[in-house]
N, C-alpha and C positions, 0 to 999 in steps of 0.2 A: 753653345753660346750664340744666341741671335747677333746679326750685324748690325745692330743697333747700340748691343750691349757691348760687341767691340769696338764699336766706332769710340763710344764714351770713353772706355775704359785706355784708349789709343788716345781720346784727346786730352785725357788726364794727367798724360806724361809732360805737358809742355804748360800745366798752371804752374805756377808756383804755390808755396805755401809753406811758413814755419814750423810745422807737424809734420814731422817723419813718425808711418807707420812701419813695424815690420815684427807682422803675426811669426814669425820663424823664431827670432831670439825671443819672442811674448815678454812675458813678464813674472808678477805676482801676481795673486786672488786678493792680497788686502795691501791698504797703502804699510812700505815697511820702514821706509825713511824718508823723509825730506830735506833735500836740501838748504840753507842757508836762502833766505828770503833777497832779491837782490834790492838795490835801492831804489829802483822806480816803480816797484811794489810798496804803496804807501803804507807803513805798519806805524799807526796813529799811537806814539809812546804813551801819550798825557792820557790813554781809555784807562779806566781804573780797571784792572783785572781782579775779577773774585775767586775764590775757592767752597767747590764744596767740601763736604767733611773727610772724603774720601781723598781728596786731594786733587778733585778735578778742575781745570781751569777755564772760567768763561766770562765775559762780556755781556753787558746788557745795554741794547739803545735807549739812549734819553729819551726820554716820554717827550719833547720837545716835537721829535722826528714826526711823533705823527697827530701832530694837531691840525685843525684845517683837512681833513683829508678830503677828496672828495668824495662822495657819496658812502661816506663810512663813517658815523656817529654812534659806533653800538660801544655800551658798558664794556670796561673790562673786566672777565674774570680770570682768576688762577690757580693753578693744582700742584702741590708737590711730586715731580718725578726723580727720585733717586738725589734728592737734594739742587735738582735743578724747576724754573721756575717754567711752569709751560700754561701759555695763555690760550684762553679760547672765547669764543662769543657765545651766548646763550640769550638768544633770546625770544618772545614768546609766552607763551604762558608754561609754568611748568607742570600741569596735568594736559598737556597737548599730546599730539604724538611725538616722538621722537624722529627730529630727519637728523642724522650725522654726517657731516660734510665734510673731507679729505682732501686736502689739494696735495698735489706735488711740488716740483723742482721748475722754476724758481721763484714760487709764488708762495700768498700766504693766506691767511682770511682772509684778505680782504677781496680774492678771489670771486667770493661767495656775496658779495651785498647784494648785488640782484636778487640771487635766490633769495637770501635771507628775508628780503622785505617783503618779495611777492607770497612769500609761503606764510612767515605771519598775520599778515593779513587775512588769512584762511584759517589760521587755530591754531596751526603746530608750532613744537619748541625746535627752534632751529641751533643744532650746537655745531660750532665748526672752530676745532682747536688748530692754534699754529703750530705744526711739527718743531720739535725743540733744533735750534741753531734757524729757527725763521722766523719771520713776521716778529711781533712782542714776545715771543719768547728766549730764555738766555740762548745761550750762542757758545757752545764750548770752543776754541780756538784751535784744538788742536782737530786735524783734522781724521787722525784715524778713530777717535771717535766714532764720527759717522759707518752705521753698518747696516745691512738691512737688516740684521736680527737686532740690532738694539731700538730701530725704530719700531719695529714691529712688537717689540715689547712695551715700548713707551705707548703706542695704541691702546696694547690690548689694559695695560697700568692704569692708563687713564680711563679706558671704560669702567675700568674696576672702583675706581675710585669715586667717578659717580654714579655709579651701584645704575647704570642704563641697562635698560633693556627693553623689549621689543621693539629695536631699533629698525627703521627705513634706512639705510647705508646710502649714500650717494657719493661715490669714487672715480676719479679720474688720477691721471699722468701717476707719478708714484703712489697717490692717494690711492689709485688699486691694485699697485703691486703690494703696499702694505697694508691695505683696507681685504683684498678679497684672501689673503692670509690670512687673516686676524679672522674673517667670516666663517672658509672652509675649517678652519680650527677649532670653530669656537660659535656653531651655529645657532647653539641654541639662544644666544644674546641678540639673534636677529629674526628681524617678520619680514622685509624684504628688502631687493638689493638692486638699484641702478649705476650700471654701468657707461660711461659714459666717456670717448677715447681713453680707453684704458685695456688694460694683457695682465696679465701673470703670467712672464717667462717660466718653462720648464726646464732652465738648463742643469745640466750635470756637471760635476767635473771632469767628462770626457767631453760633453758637448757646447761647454760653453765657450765661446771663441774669441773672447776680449781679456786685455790685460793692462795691469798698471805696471808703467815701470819702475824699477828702483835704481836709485831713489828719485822721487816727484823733483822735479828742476821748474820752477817758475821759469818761462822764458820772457824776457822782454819785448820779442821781436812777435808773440804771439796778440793779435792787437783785434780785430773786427772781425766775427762770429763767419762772417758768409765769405774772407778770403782767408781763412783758416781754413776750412772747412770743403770749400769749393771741390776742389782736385781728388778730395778723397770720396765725395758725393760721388763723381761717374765712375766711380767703381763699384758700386753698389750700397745694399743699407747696412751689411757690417761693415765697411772701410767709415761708412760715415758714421755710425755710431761709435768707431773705435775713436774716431778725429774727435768728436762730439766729447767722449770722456777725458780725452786729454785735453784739446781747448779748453775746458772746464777747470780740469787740474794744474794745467800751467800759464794761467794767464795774469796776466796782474790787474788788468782793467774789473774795476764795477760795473758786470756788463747785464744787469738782471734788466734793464731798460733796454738794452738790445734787443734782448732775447724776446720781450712780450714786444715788441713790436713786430718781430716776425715771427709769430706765431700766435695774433690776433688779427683781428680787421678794423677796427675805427678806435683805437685808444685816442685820449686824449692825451696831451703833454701834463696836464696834471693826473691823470690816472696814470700815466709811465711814473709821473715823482714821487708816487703813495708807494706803486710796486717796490722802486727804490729805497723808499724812505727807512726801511730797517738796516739798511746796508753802508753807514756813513762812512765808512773805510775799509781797507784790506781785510783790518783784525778780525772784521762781523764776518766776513765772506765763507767760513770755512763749509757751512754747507751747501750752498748753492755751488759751491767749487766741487765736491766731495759727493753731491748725490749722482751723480751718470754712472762713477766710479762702484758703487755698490752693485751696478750690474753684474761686475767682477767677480763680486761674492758670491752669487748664484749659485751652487754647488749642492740643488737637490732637495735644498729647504720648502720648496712649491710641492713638493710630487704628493704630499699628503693632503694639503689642502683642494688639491688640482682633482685628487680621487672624492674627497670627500664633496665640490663641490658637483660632481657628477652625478651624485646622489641630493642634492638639493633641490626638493618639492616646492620651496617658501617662493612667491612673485619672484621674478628679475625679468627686468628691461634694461634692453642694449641701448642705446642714443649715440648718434657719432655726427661728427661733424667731419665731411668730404676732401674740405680744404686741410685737413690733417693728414699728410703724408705715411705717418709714422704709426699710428694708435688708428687712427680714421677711418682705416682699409676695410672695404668690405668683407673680404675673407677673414677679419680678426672677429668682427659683428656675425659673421656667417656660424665660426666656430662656435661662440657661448651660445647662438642661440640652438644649435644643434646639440650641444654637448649635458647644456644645466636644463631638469626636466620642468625645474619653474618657469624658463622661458617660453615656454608652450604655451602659445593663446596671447601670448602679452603684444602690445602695441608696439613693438619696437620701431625705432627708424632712422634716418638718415638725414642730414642739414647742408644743403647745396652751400648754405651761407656761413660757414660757423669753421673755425678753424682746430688748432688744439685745443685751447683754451676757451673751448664752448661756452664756459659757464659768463663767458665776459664777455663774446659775443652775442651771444643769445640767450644771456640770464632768464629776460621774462619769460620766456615760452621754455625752459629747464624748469622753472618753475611750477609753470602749469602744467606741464609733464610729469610732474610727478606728484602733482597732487591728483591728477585726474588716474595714475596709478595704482596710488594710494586709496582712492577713493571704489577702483577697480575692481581691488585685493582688500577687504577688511579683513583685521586681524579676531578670528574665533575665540575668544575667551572663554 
């Protein structure tokens, strides 16, 4: 260990912070109990709670939430997933190409209106659904719900459903842990693939090194994202992503506004209020609480897509923004372009200015990125 790395790890002992890790006792792979919600976790009684037929329970935000938004006026459309309602934008012409657009945790369409407008404007049909428990779609409540194989199902469902194909993929933050699954699986539904801060963890259940505990305890004392977190930061990126999954798990605050502010560069306070605006209480929260937590699940579900996409001929372009700590790294961009045989020849690059959430900082030029990709790589019929 460099002196550098034990300096940190030495001044770590004297932050404070409401998140006790300790990798020794671990945990579980999936959430197995929750405890009793305390009361300054606001659980909004008067939400009408619905059921699917199955007997699953969830929540839907009032269309109210998101009027005004800013710079997001597109149609709403809707698809049945398993009895739950999962929204997406479509819009464009629909003999255009197809670009698909994935976001992660803790965003949602509306991620995407840059792109959306600038790629329109060009010819293609831009689809970008909200993962079910985000943005306009329902919101199941309970939290173990959320899994990465059931979203990654809910993907590939809804591709099915609109019978897409020769699809451009454009994936980021979970969008490509559940986007380049759904691709290595399932290639033939695709003509190419931009990746953009985005991984597909390889972990096993030997190697994967994060845990939920049981049972999930909301803390009260758990309250602002960067002194939660701090102390578990100079210890490295697993202590901080382990803090990262439980700040998420146990906090009571609506913190999706926190979050894109440090991990963008110029939001406005009305582009923080749209991020929010699906989230009017505790009861909506359960995914953006629940997504970090699926890293947990990890246990080998990648290793098939991770081979298949070794073998994929079809365009991919890497894209990363610098200011992303996490996803941004150059050795993450080093690997896929070494590893996927598409990325040979492609334009790949780098954004001095552009944070995690690229698509928000630098929409218009992701835009032109990948039309001029797109335009690179025509699809042979």
């Amino acid at each position: 260990m460099s002196f550098s790395k034990k300096l940190r790890k030495f001044s770590s002992n004297f932050i404070p912070s409401p998140i006790k890790i300790d990798f020794q006792k671990g945990g579980g792979s999936t959430i197995q109990e929750v405890a009793p919600y305390p009361k300054e976790a606001f659980w909004d009684s008067s939400v009408p709670i619905h059921k699917t037929d199955s007997g699953l329970e969830y929540v839907r935000t009032p269309t109210e939430r998101f009027e005004n938004l800013s710079g997001y006026s597109f149609a709403e459309n809707y698809v049945d997933i398993d009895g739950l309602r999962m929204h997406y934008v479509d819009e464009g012409p629909k003999d255009g190409q197809i670009v698909l657009m994935l976001h992660g945790q803790p965003t949602w369409s509306y991620l995407y209106r840059k792109m959306i407008k600038g790629l329109v404007e060009k010819g293609y049909r831009c689809i970008a659904p909200d993962l079910i428990g985000m943005g306009k779609s329902d919101k199941p409540i309970k939290e173990k719900y959320h899994t990465y194989d059931m979203h990654c199902a809910n993907i590939l469902n809804f591709i099915h459903k609109l019978s897409l194909k020769n699809i451009t993929a454009f994936v980021q933050d979970w969008g490509s842990l559940i986007g380049l699954r759904v691709i290595g699986e399932n290639p033939n539904y695709f003509a190419r693939v931009v990746l953009a801060n985005g991984d597909l963890p390889l972990f096993t259940e030997k190697t994967n090194p994060f845990y939920i505990p049981n049972p999930v305890v909301v803390n009260p004392k758990v309250n602002g994202l960067k002194s939660a977190v701090a102390k578990h930061a100079l210890k490295g990126l697993t202590h901080w992503f382990q803090a990262w999954i439980l700040f998420c798990l146990t906090s009571k605050n609506l913190f999706v506004g926190e979050v894109m502010k440090l991990t963008t560069e110029n939001l406005s306070e009305a582009e923080i209020a749209a991020y929010d605006a699906p989230y009017p209480s505790f009861i909506f929260m359960a995914a953006p609480r629940t997504f970090p937590a699926m890293n947990v699940g990890l246990r080998g579900q990648t290793l098939k897509a991770w081979g298949n996409l070794q073998k994929f001929e079809k365009p991919f372009l890497s894209l990363i923004g610098l200011k992303d700590r996490l996803l941004g790294r150059r050795s993450i961009q080093k690997k896929w372009i070494a590893k996927v045989p598409g990325a040979k020849g492609q334009n790949h690059e780098q954004f001095e200015n552009a944070n995690h959430f690229i698509q928000d900082d630098i929409g218009e030029i992701m835009a032109d990125r990948t039309h001029q990709f797109i335009q690179k790589n025509p699809i042979n019929f």
